[in-house]
C-alpha positions as CSV (number, residue, x, y, z in Angstrom):
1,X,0.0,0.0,0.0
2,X,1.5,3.6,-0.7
3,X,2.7,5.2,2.4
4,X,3.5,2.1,4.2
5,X,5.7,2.1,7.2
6,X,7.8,-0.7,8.6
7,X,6.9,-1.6,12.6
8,X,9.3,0.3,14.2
9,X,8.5,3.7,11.6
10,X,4.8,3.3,12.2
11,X,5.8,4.3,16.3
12,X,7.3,7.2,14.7
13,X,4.5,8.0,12.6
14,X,2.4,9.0,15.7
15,X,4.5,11.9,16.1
16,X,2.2,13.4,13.1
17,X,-0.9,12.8,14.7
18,X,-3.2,15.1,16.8
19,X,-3.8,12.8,19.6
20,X,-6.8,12.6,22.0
21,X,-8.2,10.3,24.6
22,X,-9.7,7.0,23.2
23,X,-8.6,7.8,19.6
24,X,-8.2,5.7,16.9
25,X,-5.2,5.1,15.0
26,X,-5.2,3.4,11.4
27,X,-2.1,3.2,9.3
28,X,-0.5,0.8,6.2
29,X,2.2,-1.4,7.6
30,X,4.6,-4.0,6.0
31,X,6.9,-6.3,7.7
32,X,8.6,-6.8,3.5
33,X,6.4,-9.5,2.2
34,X,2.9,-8.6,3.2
35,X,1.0,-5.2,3.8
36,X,-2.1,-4.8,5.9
37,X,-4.0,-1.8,7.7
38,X,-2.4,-1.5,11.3
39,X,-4.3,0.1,13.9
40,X,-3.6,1.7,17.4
41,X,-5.2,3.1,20.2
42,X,-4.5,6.2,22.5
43,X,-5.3,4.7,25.8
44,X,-4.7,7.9,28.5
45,X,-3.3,10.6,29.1
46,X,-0.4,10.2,31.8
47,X,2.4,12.3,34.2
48,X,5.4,9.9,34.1
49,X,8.7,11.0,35.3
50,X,12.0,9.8,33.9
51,X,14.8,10.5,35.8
52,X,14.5,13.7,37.2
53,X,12.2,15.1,34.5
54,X,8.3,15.0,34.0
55,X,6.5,14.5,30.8
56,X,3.2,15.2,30.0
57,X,2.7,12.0,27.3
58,X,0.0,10.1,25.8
59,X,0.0,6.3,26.0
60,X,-0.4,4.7,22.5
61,X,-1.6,1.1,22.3
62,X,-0.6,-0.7,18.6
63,X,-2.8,-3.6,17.8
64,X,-0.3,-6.8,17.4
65,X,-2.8,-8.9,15.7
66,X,-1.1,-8.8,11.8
67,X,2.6,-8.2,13.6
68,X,4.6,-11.8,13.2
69,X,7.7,-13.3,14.9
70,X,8.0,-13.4,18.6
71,X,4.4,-11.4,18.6
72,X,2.6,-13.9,17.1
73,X,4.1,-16.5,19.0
74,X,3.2,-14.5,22.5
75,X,-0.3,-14.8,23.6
76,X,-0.5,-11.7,25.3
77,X,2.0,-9.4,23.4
78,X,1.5,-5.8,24.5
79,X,3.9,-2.9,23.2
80,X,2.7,0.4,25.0
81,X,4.4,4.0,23.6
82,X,4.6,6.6,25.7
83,X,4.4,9.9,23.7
84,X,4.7,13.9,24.8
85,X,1.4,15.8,24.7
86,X,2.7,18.6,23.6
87,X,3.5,20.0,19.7
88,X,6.8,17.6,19.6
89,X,5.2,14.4,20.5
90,X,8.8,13.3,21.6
91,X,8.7,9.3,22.1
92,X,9.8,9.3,25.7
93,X,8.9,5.5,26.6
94,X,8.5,2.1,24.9
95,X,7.6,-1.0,27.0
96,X,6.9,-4.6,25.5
97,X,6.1,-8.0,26.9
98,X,6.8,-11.0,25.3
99,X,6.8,-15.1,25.3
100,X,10.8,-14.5,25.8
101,X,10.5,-11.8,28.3
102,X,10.3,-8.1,28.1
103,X,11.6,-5.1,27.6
104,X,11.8,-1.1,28.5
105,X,13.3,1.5,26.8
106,X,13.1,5.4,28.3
107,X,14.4,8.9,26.6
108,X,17.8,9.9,28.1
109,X,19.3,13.5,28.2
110,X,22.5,14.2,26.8
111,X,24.5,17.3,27.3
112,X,27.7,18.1,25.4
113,X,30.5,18.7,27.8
114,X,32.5,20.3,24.4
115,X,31.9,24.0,23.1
């Protein structure tokens, strides 16, 4: 389908959205050898603090259903995004669970110590 994104770009691909409580999400995705509509769902809105900093995010729920690999294989596989609310939508937290286990992945601040 024209405009398809790959898994991972399709979390990206939020970032162009104007997102609201209980929204919808419907987008083309490929994994290379087959297309099909993927969908999402903003769950909440939530305060989360990451190391010393709080973020104002949404909380985007992709459907797995069409996503294969270890997804398909998991019973329960979840992948939660965790999104600014504000103009940037920066992607500030990813958490996924698994057959295999699980994993998290939060936004880190890096300052350059060089001028």
């Amino acid at each position: 389908m024209p405009g398809a994104f790959d898994p991972l770009s399709a979390a990206f691909y939020f970032r162009t959205l104007a997102l609201e409580k209980d929204g919808a999400i419907v987008y083309p995705v490929s994994d290379g050898k087959k297309c099909v509509l993927g969908r999402g769902s903003v769950v909440k809105r939530e305060k989360i603090k990451i190391n010393k900093t709080t973020y104002d995010t949404w909380v985007v729920v992709p459907d797995l259903e069409h996503v294969g690999g270890v997804f398909r294989k998991s019973k329960n596989a979840k992948i939660r995004l965790w999104v600014t609310a504000d103009r940037r939508r920066l992607p500030v937290k990813m958490t996924s669970k698994v057959i295999v286990g699980s994993f998290m992945g939060e936004l880190i601040e890096v300052r350059s110590t060089t001028k």
